[in-house]
N, C-alpha and C positions, 0 to 999 in steps of 0.2 A: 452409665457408659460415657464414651467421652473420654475426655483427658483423665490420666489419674490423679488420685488425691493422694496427700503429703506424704500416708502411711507407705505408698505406691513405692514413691521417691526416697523414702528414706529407707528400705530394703534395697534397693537397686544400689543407694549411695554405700551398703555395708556391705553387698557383694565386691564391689569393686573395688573397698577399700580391699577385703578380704584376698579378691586375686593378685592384687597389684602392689597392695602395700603403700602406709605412706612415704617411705622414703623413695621409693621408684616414681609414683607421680611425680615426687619436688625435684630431682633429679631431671626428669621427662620434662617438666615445666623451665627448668636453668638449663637445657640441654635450647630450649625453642629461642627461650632471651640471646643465647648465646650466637644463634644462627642471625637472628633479626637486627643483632649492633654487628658480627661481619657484615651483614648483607649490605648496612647501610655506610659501614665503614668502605668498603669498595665501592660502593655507588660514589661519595666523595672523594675519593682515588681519582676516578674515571674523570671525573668534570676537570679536576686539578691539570689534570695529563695532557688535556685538548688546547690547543692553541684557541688563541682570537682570534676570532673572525674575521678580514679583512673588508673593508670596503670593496666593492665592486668599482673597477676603475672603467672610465668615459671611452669611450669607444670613438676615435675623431674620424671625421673623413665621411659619417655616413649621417642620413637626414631619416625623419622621419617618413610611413607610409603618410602619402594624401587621405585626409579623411572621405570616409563612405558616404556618398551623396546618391537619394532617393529625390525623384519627380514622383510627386502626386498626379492624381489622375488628371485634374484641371494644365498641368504643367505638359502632361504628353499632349493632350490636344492642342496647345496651342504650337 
């Protein structure tokens, strides 16, 4: 029991050549390459298209918050 052995596998591999054929697999396999270089071909399309980024410009006129200041317990009693 368990996994099958080779004999298993290689009936399974001559059904499927049988239904499918080998030229329809290599076709189904050039059909998948084909999707995977558009895919990537447009993913470097997109980056091309987008602007640079600008700097984020200084904002004048305004200060920073005061930082948060805690007393310790010894600091409240006194």
């Amino acid at each position: 029991m368990g996994s099958f052995s080779l004999m298993h596998w290689v009936i399974v591999l001559l059904v499927v050549m049988l239904l499918f054929g080998g030229g329809r697999i290599s076709s189904l396999m050039g059909d998948v390459a084909k999707g995977i270089k558009s895919f990537k071909k447009g993913m470097e399309d997109d980056s091309d298209d987008m602007p640079a980024a600008r700097p984020a410009s200084k904002i004048e006129g305004q200060r920073a918050p005061d930082p948060v200041v805690t007393k310790t317990e010894e600091q409240k009693q006194v």
